[in-house]
N, C-alpha and C positions, 0 to 999 in steps of 0.2 A: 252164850255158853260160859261155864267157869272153864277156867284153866287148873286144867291138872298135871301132875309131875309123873313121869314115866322111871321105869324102874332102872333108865342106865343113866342116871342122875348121880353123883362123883360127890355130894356130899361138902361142894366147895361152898355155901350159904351164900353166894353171888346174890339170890333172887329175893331171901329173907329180908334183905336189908333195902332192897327197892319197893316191897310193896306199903302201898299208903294206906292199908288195911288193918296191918296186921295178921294176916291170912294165912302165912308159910311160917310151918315150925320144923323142927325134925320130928320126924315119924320113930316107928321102931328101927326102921335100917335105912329109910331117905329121907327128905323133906317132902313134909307132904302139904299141900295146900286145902285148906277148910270153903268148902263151896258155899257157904253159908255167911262167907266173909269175902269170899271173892269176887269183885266188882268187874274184872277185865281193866281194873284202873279207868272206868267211866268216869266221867266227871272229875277227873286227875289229869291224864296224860291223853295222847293222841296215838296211842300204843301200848300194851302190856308189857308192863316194866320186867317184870319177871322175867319173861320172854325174852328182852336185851339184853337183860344182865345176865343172861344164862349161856355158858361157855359152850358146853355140850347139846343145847336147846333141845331141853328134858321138858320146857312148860309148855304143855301144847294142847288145844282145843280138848276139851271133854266133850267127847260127839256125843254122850249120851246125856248130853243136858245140856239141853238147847236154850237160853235165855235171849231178850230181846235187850236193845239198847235201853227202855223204858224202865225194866222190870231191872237191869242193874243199875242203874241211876237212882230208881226208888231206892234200893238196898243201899248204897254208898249214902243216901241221904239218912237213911236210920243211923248206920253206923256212926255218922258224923254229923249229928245236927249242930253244932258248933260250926259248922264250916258254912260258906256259901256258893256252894259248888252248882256249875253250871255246864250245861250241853253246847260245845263248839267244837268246830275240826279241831281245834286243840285239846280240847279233853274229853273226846270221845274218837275212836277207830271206826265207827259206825259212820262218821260224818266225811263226806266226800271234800278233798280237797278242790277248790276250782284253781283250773287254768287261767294264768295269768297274762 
């Protein structure tokens, strides 16, 4: 799923500055994040940055768009073919961590 920004979002740009996308701009009255550019930070983080960096935790699943680990991983790879980004409990939240 992308993540999107809900409407009691405070306008403090915490989350603009952590996504590895480029994703989150200001809207008309919030920040709104572009699902079209939104990875969930696959292939980045082990966690939606936004998400953390978010005071009032306004970035929250977009239930009605449902994405798979796959399908944002391909997307992050178009966005970034310069990079060489890869699928590990570190940069994917999809990946289970094992018990040590």
């Amino acid at each position: 799923m992308a993540t999107t920004i809900i409407d009691d979002c405070i306008n403090c740009g915490a989350c603009e500055d952590e996504c590895p996308n480029s994703a989150i701009s200001m809207g008309e009255e919030i920040f709104v994040i572009d699902p079209m550019l939104c990875t969930e930070c696959v292939g980045h983080h082990d966690e939606q940055m936004c998400a953390a960096a978010c005071p009032p935790e306004v970035c929250v699943q977009d239930l009605e768009r449902g994405e798979t680990e796959e399908t944002l991983f391909e997307r992050a790879q178009k966005i970034h073919p310069e990079r060489s980004l890869t699928l590990t409990v570190a940069t994917s939240h999809f990946r289970v961590k094992k018990a040590s």
